[in-house]
Each structure stands twice: as structure tokens, then as C-alpha cells.
N, C-alpha and C positions, 0 to 999 in steps of 0.2 A: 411568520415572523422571523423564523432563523433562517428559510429562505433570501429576505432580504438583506439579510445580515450579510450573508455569505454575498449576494450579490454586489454590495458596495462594498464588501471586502477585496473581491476580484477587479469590482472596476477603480478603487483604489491603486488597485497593483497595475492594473493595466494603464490609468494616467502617468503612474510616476515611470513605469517602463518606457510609454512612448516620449514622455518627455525628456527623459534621459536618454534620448535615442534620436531624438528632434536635429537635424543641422543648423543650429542656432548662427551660425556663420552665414549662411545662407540666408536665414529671415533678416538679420542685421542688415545681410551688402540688400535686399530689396528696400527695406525702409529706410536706408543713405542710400540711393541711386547715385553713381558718380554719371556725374552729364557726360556727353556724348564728348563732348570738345576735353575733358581731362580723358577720356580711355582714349580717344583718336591721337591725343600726344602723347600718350604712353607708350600707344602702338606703333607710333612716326619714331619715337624716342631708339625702341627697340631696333627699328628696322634700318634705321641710320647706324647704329653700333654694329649691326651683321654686316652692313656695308662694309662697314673700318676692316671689317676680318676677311671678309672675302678678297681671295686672289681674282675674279672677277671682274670687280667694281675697281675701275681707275679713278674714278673719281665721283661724288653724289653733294648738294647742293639741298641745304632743308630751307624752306621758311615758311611759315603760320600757313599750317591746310595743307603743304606739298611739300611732297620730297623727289628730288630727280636723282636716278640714278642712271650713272651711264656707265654702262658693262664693255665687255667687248662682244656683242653680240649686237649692242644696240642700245637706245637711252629707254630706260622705263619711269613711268610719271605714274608717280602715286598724288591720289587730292581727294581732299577729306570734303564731303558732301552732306553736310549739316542739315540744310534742308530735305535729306531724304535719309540721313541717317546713316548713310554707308560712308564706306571707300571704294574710291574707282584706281583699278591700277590697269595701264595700258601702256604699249609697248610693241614696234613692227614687228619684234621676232616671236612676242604671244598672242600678241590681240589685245582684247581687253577685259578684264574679269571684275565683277561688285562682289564686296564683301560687304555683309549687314551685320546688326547689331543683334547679336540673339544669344540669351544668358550669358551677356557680360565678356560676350567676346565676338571678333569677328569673324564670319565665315560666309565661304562662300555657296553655293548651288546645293554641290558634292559633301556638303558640310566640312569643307578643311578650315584650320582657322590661318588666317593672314600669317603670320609671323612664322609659320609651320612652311606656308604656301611659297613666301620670299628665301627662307632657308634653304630649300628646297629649288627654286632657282636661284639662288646663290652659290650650291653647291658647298653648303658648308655641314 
């Protein structure tokens, strides 16, 4: 009897420990999911503002799904791929790289995420 006592005493302690311990931010952003098309314009949003700052980029051009940026190394096309859930960014002096959707952010192969990836050739 005092066995059990002791035992739902400890697993008391140990529910209110993990739940106070719980990333509750985390369960929330899973059961609001922001669709694919609000993080891809958040992510266009961002990558258009690193534009503005980069000495790079002479000039870049957004609209719904694409953003062109033309550097002086050569014009890069970013386009948001709804039906497969990525973004494809391609470009003569890179190639061309997919970034997918994986916990709420994008990244590529290597695991970089996008905005990391653009900064990065941005040189900023």
C-alpha cells in the first residue's frame, strides 16, 4: 500500500516535471501549421531585404512564387515549387540547389537552411 503511494507520488513529480519542461511552442507551431505558401513568402520576403543590403545585387525583381536576383556574377532565380513543397534556386555561376520544407524551415541536401545559404552568397 505505501508502495503505491510512493509510486504515484514520484509519477506525480515526474508528470508535472516533464510538463513544465514540454516545448509548448513547439506543439502549438505543429497544430497551427503555417502553409507552405505563408513560410515561402516570408522566406522570399527575407531574401529580397538581403538583396537591398548586399553590395552584390545590382538589382532583383519579386513577384508571387519568384524572385530574380541579378548580381554581378550573374542573375539567380529563386521559384517557389508548391507542388513539391520546395524552393528551387538556380543560377549559371551555381547551378541549381532545392531547398525543402523540414521543421518549419528550409533546407537544403547538406541541411543549410535557405536564407543562411543566400547570405552566404550574398556575401553579407
Amino acid at each position: 500500500m505505501a508502495e503505491n503511494r510512493l509510486r504515484k507520488r514520484s509519477m506525480k513529480h515526474w508528470c508535472y516535471t516533464w510538463l513544465r519542461s514540454f516545448p509548448w511552442i513547439f506543439l502549438l507551431a505543429m497544430n497551427n501549421e503555417i502553409s507552405f505558401s505563408k513560410l515561402s513568402a516570408l522566406v522570399f520576403d527575407r531574401i529580397v531585404e538581403l538583396a537591398g543590403q548586399s553590395p552584390l545585387c545590382d538589382e532583383y525583381d519579386c513577384n508571387e512564387g519568384v524572385v530574380e536576383l541579378f548580381l554581378r556574377q550573374g542573375a539567380l532565380l529563386i521559384i517557389e515549387k508548391a507542388d513539391l513543397g520546395e524552393i528551387w534556386v538556380s543560377g549559371l555561376a551555381i547551378g541549381a540547389e532545392r531547398f525543402y520544407l523540414d521543421s518549419g524551415c528550409f533546407v537544403n541536401r547538406s541541411g543549410e537552411e535557405i536564407v543562411s545559404w543566400i547570405e552566404r552568397l550574398l556575401q553579407l
